[in-house]
RODO-2510 file (C-alpha; in nm, 4 decimals, decimal comma):
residues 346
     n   res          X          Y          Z
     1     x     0,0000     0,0000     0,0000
     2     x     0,1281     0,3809    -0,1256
     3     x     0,2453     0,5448     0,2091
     4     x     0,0662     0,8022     0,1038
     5     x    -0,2936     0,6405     0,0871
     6     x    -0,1611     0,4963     0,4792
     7     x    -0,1264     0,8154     0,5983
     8     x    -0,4423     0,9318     0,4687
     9     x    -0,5998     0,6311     0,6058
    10     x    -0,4360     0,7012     0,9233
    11     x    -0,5441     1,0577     0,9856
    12     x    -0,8934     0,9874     0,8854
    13     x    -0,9539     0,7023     1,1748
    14     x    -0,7421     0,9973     1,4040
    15     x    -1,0812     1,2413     1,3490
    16     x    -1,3575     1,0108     1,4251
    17     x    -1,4275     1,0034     1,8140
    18     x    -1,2447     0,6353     2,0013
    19     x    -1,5895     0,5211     2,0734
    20     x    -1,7215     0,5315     1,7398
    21     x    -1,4402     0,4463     1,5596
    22     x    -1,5810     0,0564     1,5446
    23     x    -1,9028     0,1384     1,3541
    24     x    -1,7446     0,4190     1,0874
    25     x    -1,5177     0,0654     0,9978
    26     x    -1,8116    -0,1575     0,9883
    27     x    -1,9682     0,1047     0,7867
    28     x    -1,6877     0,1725     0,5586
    29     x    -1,7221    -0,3120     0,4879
    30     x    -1,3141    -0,2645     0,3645
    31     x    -1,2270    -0,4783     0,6404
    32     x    -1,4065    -0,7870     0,7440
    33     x    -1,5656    -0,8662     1,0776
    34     x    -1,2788    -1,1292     1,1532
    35     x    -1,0039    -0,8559     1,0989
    36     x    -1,1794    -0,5968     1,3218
    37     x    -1,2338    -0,8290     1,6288
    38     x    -0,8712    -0,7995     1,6216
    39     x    -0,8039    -0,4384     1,7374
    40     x    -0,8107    -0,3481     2,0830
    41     x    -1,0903    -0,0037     2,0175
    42     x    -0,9639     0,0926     2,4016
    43     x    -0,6867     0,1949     2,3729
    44     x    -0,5560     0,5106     2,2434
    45     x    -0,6502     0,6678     1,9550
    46     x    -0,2843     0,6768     1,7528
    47     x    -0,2817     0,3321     1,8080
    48     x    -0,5883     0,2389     1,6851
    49     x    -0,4890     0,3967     1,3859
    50     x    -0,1464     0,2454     1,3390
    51     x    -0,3353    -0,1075     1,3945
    52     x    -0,6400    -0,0398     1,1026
    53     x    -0,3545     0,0903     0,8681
    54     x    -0,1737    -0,2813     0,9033
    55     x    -0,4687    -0,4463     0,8377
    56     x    -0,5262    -0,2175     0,5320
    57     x    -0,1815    -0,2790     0,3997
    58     x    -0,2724    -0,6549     0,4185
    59     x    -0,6051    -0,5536     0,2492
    60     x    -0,4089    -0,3932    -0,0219
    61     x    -0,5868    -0,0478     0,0348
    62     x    -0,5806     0,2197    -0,2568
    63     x    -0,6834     0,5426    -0,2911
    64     x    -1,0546     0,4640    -0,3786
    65     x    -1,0761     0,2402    -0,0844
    66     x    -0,9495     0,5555     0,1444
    67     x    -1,1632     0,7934    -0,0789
    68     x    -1,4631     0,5819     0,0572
    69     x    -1,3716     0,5745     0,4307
    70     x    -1,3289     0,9688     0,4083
    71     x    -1,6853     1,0004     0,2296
    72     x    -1,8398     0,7676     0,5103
    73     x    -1,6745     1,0373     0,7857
    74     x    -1,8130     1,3270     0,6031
    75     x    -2,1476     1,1688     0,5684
    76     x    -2,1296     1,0963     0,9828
    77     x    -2,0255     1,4143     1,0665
    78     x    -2,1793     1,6582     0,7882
    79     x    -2,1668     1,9309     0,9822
    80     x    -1,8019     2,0100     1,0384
    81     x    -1,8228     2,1278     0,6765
    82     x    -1,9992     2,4738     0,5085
    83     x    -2,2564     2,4007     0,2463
    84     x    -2,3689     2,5938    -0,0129
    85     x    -2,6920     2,5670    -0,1732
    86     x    -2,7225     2,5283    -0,6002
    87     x    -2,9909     2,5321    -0,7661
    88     x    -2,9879     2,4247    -1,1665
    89     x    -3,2588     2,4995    -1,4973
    90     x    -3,3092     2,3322    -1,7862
    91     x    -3,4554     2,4877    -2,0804
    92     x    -3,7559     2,3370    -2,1219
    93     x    -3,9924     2,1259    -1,8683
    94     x    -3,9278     1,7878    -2,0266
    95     x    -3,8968     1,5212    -1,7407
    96     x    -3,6256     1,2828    -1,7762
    97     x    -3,5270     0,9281    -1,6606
    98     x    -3,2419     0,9357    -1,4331
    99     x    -2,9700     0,6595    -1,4693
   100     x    -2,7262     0,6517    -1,2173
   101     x    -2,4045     0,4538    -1,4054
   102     x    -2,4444     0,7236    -1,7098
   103     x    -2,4698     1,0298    -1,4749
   104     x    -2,1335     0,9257    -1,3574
   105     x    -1,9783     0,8545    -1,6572
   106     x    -2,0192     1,1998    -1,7822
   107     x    -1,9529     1,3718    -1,4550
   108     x    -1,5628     1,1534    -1,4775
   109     x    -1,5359     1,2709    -1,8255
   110     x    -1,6267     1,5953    -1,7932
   111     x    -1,3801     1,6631    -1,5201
   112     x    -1,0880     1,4478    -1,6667
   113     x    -1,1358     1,6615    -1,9720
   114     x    -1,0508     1,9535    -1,8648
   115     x    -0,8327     1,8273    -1,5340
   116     x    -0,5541     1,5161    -1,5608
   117     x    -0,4449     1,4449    -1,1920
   118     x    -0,8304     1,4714    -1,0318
   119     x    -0,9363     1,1572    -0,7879
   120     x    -1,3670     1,1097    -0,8374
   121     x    -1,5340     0,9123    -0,5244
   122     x    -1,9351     0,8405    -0,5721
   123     x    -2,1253     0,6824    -0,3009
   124     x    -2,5376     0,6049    -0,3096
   125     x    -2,6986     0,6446     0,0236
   126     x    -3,1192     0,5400     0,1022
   127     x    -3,3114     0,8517     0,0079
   128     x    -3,1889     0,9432    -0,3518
   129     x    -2,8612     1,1006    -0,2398
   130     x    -2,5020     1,1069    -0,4298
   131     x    -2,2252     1,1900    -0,2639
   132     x    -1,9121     1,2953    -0,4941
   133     x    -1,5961     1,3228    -0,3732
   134     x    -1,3544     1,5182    -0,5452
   135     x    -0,9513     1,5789    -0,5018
   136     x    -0,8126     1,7982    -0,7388
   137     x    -0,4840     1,8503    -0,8500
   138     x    -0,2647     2,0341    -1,1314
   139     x    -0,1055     1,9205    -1,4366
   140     x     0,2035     1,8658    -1,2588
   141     x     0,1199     1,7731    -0,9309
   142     x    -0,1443     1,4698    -0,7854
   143     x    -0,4699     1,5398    -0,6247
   144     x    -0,4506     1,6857    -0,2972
   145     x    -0,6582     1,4580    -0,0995
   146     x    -0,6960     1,6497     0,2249
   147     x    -0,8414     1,9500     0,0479
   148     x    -1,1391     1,8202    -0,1275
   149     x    -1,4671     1,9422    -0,2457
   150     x    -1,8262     1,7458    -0,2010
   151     x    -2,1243     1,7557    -0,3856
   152     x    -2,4401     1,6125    -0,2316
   153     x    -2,6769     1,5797    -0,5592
   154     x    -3,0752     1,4581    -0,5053
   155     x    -3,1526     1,2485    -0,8322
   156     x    -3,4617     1,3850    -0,9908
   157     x    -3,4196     1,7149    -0,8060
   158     x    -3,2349     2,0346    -0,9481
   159     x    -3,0674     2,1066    -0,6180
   160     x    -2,7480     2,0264    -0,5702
   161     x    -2,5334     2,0819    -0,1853
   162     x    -2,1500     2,1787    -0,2144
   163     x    -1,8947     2,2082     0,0340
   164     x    -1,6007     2,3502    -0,1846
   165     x    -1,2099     2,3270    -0,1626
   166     x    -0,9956     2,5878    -0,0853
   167     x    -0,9346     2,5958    -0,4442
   168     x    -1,2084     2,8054    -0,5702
   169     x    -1,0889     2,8138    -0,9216
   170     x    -1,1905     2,4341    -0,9542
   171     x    -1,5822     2,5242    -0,8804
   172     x    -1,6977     2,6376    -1,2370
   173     x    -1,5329     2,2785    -1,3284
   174     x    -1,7366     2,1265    -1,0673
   175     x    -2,0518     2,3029    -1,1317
   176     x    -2,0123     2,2197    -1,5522
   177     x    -1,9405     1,8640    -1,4634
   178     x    -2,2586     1,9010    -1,2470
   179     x    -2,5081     2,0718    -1,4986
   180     x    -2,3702     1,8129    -1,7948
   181     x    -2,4530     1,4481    -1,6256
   182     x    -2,7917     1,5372    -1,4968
   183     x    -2,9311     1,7191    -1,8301
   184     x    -2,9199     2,0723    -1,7416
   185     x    -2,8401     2,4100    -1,8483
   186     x    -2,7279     2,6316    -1,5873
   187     x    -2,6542     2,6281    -1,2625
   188     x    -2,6589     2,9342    -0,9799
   189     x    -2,5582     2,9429    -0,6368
   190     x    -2,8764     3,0485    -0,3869
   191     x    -2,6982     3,2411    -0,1421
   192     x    -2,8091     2,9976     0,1069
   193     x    -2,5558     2,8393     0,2969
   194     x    -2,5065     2,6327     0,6540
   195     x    -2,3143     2,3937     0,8560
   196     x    -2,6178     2,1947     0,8863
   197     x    -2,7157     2,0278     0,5583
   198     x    -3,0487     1,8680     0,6440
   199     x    -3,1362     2,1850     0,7606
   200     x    -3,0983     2,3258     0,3380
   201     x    -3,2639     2,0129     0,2310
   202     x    -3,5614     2,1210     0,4541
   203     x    -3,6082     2,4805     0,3317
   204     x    -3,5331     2,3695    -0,0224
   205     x    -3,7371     2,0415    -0,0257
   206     x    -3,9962     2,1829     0,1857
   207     x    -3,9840     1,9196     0,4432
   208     x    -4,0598     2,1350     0,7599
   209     x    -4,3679     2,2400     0,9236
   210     x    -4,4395     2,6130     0,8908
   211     x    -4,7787     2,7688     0,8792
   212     x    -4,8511     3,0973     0,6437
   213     x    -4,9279     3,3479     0,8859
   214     x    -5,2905     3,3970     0,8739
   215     x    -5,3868     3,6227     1,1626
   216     x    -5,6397     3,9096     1,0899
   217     x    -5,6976     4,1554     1,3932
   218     x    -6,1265     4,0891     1,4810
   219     x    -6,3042     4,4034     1,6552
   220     x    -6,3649     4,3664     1,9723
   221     x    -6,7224     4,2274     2,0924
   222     x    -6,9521     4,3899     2,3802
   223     x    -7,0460     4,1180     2,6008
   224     x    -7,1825     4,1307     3,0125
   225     x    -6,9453     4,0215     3,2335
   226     x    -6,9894     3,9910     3,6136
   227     x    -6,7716     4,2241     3,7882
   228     x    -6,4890     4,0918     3,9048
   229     x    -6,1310     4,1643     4,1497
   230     x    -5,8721     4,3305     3,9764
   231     x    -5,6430     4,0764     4,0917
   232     x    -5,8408     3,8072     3,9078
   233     x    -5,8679     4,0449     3,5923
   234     x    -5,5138     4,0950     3,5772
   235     x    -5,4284     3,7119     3,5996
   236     x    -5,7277     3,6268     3,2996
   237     x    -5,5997     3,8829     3,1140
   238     x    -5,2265     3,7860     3,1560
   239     x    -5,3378     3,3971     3,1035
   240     x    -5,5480     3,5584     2,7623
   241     x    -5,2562     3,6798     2,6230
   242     x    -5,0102     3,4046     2,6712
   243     x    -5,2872     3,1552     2,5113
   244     x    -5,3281     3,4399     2,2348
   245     x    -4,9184     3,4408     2,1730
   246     x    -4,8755     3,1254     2,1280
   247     x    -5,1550     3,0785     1,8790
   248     x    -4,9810     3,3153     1,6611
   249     x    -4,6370     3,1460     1,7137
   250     x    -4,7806     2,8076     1,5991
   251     x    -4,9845     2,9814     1,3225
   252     x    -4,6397     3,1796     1,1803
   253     x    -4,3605     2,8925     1,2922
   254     x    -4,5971     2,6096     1,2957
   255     x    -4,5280     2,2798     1,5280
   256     x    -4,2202     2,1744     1,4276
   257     x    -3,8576     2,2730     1,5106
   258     x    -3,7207     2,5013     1,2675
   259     x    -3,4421     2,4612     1,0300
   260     x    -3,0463     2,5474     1,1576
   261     x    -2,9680     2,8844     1,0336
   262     x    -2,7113     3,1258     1,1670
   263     x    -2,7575     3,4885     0,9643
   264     x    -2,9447     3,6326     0,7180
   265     x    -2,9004     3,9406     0,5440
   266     x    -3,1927     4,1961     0,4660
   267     x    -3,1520     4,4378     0,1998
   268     x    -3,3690     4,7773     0,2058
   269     x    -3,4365     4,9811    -0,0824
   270     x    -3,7683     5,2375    -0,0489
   271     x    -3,8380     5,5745    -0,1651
   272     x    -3,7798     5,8392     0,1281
   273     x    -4,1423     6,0529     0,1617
   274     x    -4,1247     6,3810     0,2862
   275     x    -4,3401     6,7218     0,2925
   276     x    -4,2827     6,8714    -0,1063
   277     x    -4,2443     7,2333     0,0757
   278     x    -3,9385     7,0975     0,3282
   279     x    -3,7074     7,0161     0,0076
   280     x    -3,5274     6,7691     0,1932
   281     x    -3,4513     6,5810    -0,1072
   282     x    -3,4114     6,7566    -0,4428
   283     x    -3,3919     6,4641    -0,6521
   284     x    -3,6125     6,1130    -0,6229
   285     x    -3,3364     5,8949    -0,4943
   286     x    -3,3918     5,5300    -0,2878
   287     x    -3,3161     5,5189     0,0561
   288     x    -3,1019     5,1962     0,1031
   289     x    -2,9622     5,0056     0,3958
   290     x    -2,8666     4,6570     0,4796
   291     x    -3,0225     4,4847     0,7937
   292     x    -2,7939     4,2053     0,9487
   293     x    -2,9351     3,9164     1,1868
   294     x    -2,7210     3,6375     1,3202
   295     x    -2,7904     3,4075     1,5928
   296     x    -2,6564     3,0274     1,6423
   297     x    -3,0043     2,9145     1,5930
   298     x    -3,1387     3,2192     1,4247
   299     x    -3,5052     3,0992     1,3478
   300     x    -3,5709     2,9400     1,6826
   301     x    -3,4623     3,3099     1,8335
   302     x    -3,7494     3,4806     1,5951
   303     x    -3,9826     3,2364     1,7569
   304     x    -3,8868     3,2899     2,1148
   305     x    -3,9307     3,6765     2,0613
   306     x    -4,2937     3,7411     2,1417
   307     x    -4,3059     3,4397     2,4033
   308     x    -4,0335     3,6345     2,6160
   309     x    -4,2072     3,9413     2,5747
   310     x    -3,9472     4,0902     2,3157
   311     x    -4,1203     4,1547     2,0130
   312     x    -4,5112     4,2058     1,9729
   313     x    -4,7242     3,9048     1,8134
   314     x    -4,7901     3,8563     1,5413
   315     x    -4,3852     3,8611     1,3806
   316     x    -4,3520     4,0676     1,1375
   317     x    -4,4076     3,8090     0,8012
   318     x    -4,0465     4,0102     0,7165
   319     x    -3,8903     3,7561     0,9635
   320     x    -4,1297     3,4347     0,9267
   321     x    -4,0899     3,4020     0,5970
   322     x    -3,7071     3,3605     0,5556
   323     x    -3,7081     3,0058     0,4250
   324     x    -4,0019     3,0837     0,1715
   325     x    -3,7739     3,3532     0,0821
   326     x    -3,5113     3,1553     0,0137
   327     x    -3,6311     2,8782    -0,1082
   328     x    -3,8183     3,1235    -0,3754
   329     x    -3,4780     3,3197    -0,4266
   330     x    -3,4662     3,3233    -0,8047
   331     x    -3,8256     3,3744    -0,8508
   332     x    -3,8553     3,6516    -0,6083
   333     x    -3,7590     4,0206    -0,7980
   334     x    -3,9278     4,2811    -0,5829
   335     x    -3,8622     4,6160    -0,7090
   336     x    -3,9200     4,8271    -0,3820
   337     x    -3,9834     4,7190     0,0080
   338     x    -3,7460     4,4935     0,1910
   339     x    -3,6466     4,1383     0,1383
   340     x    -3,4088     3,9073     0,2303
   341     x    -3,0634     3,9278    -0,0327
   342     x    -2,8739     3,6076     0,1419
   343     x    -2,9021     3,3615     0,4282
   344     x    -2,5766     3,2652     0,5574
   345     x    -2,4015     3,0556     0,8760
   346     x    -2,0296     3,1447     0,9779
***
C-alpha cells in the first residue's frame, strides 16, 4: 500500500471520536468482521490507527478504498463542513429518466477533460442522495486529498449541496461537470448556505412544518361580564394573552422545530417621503440600507421573541418568511420594500 494512501488512512480514523471508531469501519465493509475483532478499540486513539492501517496494507488499500472511508466520515459528521446551496434549470420542462451509471460517466469525463491528476469518489446512500468526492490537483502535481470538495446531488431534483475546496478556481469545473450528467443548463448558487445540511434540504425540499401566517386583527365584541377583582382580571388577562401568543407562534412557525440557520441578510431599498415644501430631497433617490441578523439558531430566536415578551405578536411576516424567501430566491424580484438578499451561517 502507497504510504501516502496509509497516511491518509491514518489521519482519517485519528478524526472520528475512540468510541465510534468501530461502527465508521463496519460502515466503511473494507475490512471484514474477523479482521476488526482484532483491534483493541480501548486503547488510544494513535494506536488504533497504526493497527487499522496494518490491516489495510494486508487488504491492499488504494486510494478509492481511502476515498470511501473519508466520504463515510463526512457523511457521519456533515456538519463540520460549510454548504452551499445550487440550484440548476433546464430549458424546457421535459422530465427525464435518471440513470445513475451514465450520470457518472459523464460527470468523470467531464472533469478528466478539462483536469488530468483529479481523484472522483461516488457513493449512493437510502433517500436518492449522491455523494461525490472530489480531489483535485494540477497538471504537474497529484490530487490533494486532504483538500477536497463534495457535492451532495438529489436524483430527480435540481438542487445540488457543495462544500467547496480551498481551491475556488476548480468550482466552475465542478458546477459544468454538475449541470452536464444530470441534463441541465445552468446552474446558480442560492446564497443559502449552513453547517447543517439537512437543515438546506428542509427549506429547499420543503420538508418542515411552517404555517402561512394567517392572523387578521377581529373588533372587539360587547359582552356582560360579572364584575370581578382586579387581581383576578389581571391574571385572565395575563393567562389571555399568553394563550393568544402562542396561537400566533404556531400559526407563523408552525409545530415543528425550525431549520439550523445562523444569519441572514436583509436588503432595504424604499423611496424616502417627505413634505414637497421641506425640500429635503431635491432629486427622487432610494433610501437603502442593509439589515444584518445572526444568531446560532437564528429561526428558533425569531420564535422565542414574542413568548419572552421581546417583540409584539404577530412577527412581522419580514422575519417568518425567511425560508419561503429563500427557497423562492430566483423567482422573487421585488422592485421596492425589503427582502431578504442572502441567508448565511459562519
Amino acid at each position: 500500500m502507497d504510504e501516502t494512501v496509509a497516511e491518509y488512512i491514518r489521519r482519517t480514523v485519528l478524526k472520528i471520536p475512540r468510541d465510534e471508531i468501530k461502527t465508521v469501519l463496519q460502515k466503511w465493509g473494507f475490512l471484514s468482521e474477523t479482521q476488526l475483532q482484532t483491534v483493541n478499540f480501548h486503547q488510544i486513539k494513535d494506536n488504533i490507527s497504526q493497527e487499522v492501517v496494518q490491516l489495510c496494507e494486508e487488504n491492499s488499500a488504494g486510494i478509492k478504498q481511502a476515498a470511501v472511508l473519508d466520504i463515510i466520515y463526512n457523511h457521519i459528521y456533515q456538519n463540520k463542513k460549510i454548504w452551499s446551496v445550487y440550484q440548476m434549470r433546464k430549458t424546457g420542462e421535459e422530465l427525464e429518466y435518471f440513470d445513475l451509471t451514465d450520470f457518472k460517466k459523464k460527470f468523470k469525463r467531464r472533469l478528466q477533460s478539462a483536469l488530468k491528476n483529479v481523484t472522483i469518489t461516488f457513493r449512493e446512500y437510502e433517500d436518492n442522495a449522491i455523494w461525490i468526492r472530489v480531489a483535485w490537483g494540477t497538471p504537474h502535481r497529484q490530487p490533494n486529498q486532504y483538500k477536497p470538495s463534495y457535492v451532495v446531488y438529489h436524483s430527480q431534483t435540481p438542487y445540488a449541496f457543495i462544500s467547496a475546496s480551498v481551491l475556488k478556481s476548480n468550482l466552475p469545473l465542478l458546477c459544468q461537470a454538475l449541470t452536464v450528467a444530470s441534463n441541465y443548463h445552468d446552474i446558480r448558487e442560492m446564497e443559502l448556505r449552513s453547517h447543517s445540511l439537512n437543515s438546506l434540504k428542509d427549506i429547499v425540499f420543503n420538508r418542515y412544518s411552517q404555517n402561512f401566517q394567517t392572523y387578521c386583527p377581529k373588533p372587539l365584541q360587547e359582552k356582560a361580564v360579572e364584575p370581578e377583582s382586579e387581581d383576578l382580571r389581571i391574571s385572565n388577562e395575563n393567562r389571555r394573552e399568553k394563550e393568544r401568543i402562542q396561537r400566533l407562534n404556531q400559526e407563523a412557525f408552525g409545530d415543528g422545530p425550525q431549520p439550523i440557520l445562523q444569519f441572514a441578510q436583509y436588503k432595504l431599498e424604499t423611496m424616502f417621503k417627505s413634505n414637497p415644501k421641506m425640500d429635503v430631497l431635491d432629486k427622487k433617490q432610494p433610501f437603502r440600507c442593509l439589515v444584518k441578523f445572526s444568531s446560532p439558531h437564528l429561526l428558533e430566536s425569531l420564535k422565542s421573541l414574542a413568548p419572552a415578551g421581546m417583540a409584539d405578536a404577530p412577527l412581522s411576516p419580514l422575519l417568518t418568511c425567511i425560508p419561503q424567501k429563500a427557497r423562492n430566491y430566483f423567482r422573487i424580484r421585488e422592485k421596492k420594500g425589503v427582502f431578504p438578499e442572502s441567508f448565511v451561517s459562519p
